[in-house]
N, C-alpha and C positions, 0 to 999 in steps of 0.2 A: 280506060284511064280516067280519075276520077280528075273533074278541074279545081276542086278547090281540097285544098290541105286535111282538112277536119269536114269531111259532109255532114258526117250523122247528126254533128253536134250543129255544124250550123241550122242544119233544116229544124233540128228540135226547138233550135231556137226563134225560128222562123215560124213554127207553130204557134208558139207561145204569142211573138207578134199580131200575128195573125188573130188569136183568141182575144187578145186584149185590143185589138185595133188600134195599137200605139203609132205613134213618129218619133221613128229614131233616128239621128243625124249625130255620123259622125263614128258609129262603130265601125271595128277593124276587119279584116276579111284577111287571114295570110293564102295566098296561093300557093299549088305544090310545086311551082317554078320560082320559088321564093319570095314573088313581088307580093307588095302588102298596098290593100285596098282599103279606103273609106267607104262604107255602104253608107246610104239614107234610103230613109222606109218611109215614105208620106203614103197613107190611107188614102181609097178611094173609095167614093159613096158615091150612088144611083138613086134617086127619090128615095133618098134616108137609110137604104139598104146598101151595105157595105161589100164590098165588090173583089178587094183584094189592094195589093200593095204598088206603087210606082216606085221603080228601082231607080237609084240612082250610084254609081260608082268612080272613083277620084284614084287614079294611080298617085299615093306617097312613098311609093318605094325611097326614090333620094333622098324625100326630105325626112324620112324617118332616121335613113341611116347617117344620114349628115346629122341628125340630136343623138343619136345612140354614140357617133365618132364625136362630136361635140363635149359630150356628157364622158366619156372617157378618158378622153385630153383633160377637161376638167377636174378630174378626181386623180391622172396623175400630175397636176400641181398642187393640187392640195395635198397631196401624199409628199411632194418635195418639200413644199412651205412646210409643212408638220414637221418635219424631220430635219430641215437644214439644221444649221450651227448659228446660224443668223438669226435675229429673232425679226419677227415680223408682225406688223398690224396696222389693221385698217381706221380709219377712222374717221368719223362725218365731220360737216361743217359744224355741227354744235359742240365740237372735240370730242365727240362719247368713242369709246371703244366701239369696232363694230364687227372685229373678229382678230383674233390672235394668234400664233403659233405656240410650241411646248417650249420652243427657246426666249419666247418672250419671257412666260411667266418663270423662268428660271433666272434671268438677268431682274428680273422686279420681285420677285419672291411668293408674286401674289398666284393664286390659281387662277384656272381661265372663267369658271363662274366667279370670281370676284370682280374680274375684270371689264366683261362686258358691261356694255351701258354706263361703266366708269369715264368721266372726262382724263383723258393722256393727260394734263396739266396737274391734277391730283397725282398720278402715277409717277410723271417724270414733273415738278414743277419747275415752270422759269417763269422770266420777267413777263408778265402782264401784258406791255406795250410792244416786247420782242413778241410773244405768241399770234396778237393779234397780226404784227406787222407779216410773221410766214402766214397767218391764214389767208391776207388780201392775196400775197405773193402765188399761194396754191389756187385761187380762184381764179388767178390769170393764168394759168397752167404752166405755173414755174416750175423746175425741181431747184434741189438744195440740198447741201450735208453740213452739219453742223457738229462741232463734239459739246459735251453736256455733262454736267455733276450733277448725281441724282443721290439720293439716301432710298434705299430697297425695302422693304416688307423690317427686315429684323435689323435696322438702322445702320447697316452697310455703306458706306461713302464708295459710289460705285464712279469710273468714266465712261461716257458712250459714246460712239458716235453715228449718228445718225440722219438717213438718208430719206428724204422724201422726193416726194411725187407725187401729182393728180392723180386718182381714181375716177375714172370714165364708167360710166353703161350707156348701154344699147345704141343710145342714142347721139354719142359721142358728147353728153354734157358731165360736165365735173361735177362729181357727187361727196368728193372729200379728202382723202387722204391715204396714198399708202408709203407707208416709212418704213423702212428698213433699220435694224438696231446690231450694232456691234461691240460687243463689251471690251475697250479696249486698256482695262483697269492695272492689265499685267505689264502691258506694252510701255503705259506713261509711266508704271513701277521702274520699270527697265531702264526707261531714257533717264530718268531724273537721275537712278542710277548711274545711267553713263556719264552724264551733262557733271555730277560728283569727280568721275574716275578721270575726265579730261581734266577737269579743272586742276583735281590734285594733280594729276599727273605735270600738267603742264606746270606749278608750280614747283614741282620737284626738277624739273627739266630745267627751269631759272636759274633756281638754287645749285645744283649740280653744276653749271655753264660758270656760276658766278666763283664755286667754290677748284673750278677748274683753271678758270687765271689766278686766282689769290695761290692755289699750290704752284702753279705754274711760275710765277714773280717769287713767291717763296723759295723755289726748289733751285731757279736759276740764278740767284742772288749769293748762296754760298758758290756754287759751284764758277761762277766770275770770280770771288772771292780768293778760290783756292787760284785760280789761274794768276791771280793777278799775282798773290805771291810767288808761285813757281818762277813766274818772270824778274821777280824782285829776284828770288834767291840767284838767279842764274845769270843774271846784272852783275849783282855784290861778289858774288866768285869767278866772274869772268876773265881764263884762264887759269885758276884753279883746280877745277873739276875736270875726272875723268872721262876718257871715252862711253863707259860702262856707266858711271853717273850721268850724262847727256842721255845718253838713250832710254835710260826708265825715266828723267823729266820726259820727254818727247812723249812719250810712254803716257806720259801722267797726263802731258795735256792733248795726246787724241784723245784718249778716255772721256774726259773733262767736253771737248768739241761734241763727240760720239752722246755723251750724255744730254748735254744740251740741243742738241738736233732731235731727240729723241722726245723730250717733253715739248720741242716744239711744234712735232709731228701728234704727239700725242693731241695737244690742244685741237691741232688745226682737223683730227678727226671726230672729237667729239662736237664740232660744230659745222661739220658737212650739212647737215640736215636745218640749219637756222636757217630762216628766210633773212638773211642780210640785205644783199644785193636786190634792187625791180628784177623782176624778170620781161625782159624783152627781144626783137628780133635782132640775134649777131652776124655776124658772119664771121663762119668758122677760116675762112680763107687769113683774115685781117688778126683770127686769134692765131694761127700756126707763125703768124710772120714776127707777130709779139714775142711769141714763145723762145723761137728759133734767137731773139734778139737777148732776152734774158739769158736763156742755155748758155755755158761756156761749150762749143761744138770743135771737137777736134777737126784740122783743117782736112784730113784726111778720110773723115763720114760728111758725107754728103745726103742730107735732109731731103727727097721729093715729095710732090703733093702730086699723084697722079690724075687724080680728076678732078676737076672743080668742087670744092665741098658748096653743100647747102647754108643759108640764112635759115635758124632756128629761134622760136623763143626760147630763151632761158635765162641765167645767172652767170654775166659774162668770167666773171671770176671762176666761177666754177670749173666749167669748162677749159678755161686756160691752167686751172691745174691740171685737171684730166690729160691734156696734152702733154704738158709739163711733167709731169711724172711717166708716162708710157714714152715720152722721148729721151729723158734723161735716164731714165732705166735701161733702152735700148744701146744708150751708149758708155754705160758705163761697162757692159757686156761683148762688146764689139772687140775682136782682135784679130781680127783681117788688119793687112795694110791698106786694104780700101776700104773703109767701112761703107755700108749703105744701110738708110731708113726712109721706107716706100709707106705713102701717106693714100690710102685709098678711098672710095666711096663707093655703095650698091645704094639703090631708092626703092622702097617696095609699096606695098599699099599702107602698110599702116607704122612702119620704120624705117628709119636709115641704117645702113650696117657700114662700119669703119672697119678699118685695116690697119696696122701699124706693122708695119714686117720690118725685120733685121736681119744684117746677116753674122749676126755674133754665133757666141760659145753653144748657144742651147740647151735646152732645159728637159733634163730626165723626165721621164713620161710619169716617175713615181710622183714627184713635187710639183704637176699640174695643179692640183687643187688645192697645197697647201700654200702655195705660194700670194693666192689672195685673201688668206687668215691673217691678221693684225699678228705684228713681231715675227713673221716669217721673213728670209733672208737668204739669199742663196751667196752672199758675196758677207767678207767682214769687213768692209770699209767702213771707217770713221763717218764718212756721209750719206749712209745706210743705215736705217733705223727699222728695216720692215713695215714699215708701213704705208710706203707709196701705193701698193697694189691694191691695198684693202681700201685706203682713200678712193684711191680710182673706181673702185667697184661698186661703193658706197653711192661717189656723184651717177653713176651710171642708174643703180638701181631707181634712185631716186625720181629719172627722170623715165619710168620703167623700162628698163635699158634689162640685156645681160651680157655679159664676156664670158669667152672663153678664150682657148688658145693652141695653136697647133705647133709646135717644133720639133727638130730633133738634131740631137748632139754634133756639134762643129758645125753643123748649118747655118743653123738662125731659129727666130721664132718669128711666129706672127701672133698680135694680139688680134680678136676682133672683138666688137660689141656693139649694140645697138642702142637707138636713143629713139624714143615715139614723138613721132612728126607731133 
């Protein structure tokens, strides 16, 4: 079994040595157990006659293969740096380029021989007194990200933003600079763009609000108008008039009522979403007992609050409509001789869920979901405008809330929905 990898070659080699009486320090030896040796060959002499070689051999097996895994690792991040999306480069204390990637010189326009030994302040220029101030900042081994206007190769107004860091060797001393570059020119196209679509938006939002009470005041101003003469006429003819005439006035003025609750409903949904009111911590117990006080509540439906509700931030107005409309809806629906409305609460990890149960008429499984569509109605009363539910649904979502609801006919219904703690 031969002990080294390649004999022939070595001894040939060792000839050669030999003829020449050299000193070699430092050549390789592989073994055919794979371990890999430093040979040294010092010459020996006898009263000036040359005698042969003193061997000498160095197991580097690890340290070999620790530079060969070294040297690997290295070449796959240079294979990433080349090819990220990021552009990247190095750069010394005297700001010279000192290595780049392909997405650098794609965000500056220049190639990568243009670039080396180029000072970064030619490439990306800024202030002077700012450059120097990051270069002390990088010798104290600060990092830093910055964003930056630059003009590119073919006078492109480009934005970057950009990321440094000390570059280190061996020795753990800072040798200069490595930045990272991110061409972020699309992004601030965008925002500025959005920062645009807010801004209109929100002034249409004004204008809209503002042009919603001017109709609102406009709209309800004939319609008092009309009422108030109906009441004249039916003053000036009082005993006059027939059965069959009282009835279409009456006629005239739910209509006239029904109309005006309608625009008032309307208003009060196109302004669910205004921050009016602070938002603060209420207690929903202290808003049920307000509610309950405003409600006209037939003495025969009996209101409870089964569990203790929670103190929430919000918009205590808000809220006390949300009540206000799921109780007065409840009871306009109620025609049991005992009505009941059961006020509940669940607490989860990240919401509360409510209850409002009834034990009214109940509601077709078909008009579950149209019922909280704006102008939906399941009842034609004068103080029904359709729009309670969709109010309600509105403050709910806003406070990322959702309803639903489960009933079924001559039962009752229950509402639930949630409100995020």
């Amino acid at each position: 079994m031969a002990l080294f990898k390649e004999p022939e070659e070595f001894y040939s080699r060792y000839k050669e040595i030999i003829k020449n009486q050299k000193i070699v320090i430092g050549d390789e030896l592989k073994m055919a157990d794979g371990k890999i040796l430093e040979r040294n060959y010092i010459p020996i002499f006898k009263d000036n006659t040359f005698k042969g070689h003193l061997w000498s051999f160095n197991d580097i097996t690890l340290s070999r293969k620790y530079n060969e895994s070294l040297e690997i690792e290295k070449q796959k991040y240079r294979n990433i740096i080349a090819n990220m999306n990021l552009g990247f480069a190095e750069v010394d204390f005297d700001g010279k380029l000192a290595s780049v990637n392909h997405s650098f010189t794609e965000i500056c326009g220049y190639s990568e021989k243009e670039l080396i030994g180029l000072k970064a302040r030619d490439v990306f220029p800024v202030d002077k007194e700012y450059a120097l101030e990051k270069t002390e900042e990088t010798r104290q081994g600060k990092s830093d990200s910055f964003k930056l206007d630059i003009v590119d190769k073919n006078g492109n107004l480009k934005v970057v933003l950009i990321s440094s860091a000390p570059n280190y060797n061996f020795q753990g001393e800072i040798t200069g600079t490595i930045g990272i570059i991110l061409d972020i020119t699309r992004l601030e196209e965008l925002e500025k763009q959005k920062l645009e679509l807010l801004q209109n938006l929100e002034k249409s939002n004004n204008e809209l609000k503002e042009y919603a009470h001017v109709v609102s005041h406009d709209l309800k101003s004939p319609l008092r108008s009309i009422f108030s003469l109906v009441s004249w006429i039916k003053e000036d003819n009082e005993g006059k008039l027939d059965t069959a005439t009282l009835e279409n006035f009456e006629l005239i003025e739910t209509t006239l009522e029904k109309m005006e609750q309608l625009i008032t409903d309307i208003l009060l949904y196109s302004s669910i979403n205004s921050q009016v009111n602070e938002e603060k911590l209420i207690d929903l117990n202290f808003v049920i007992e307000d509610v309950n006080q405003l409600l006209f509540i037939p003495k025969h439906i009996h209101v409870t609050v089964l569990n203790k509700l929670p103190k929430i931030y919000g918009d205590r107005v808000r809220f006390q409509q949300l009540f206000q409309n799921l109780i007065s809806n409840a009871v306009k629906f109620i025609d049991k001789e005992k009505g009941s409305i059961e006020i509940d609460m669940e607490e989860n990890n990240t919401h509360y869920q409510f209850s409002v149960k009834d034990n009214g008429i109940g509601i077709e499984k078909k008009y579950n979901d149209k019922i909280f569509k704006i102008f939906h109605s399941l009842s034609d009363e004068k103080s029904t405008s359709g729009i309670g539910l969709s109010i309600v649904k509105k403050i709910i979502e806003r406070y990322d809330g959702e309803i639903w609801l489960e009933s079924a006919l001559g039962k009752g219904t229950t509402f639930y929905f949630t409100i995020k703690k």
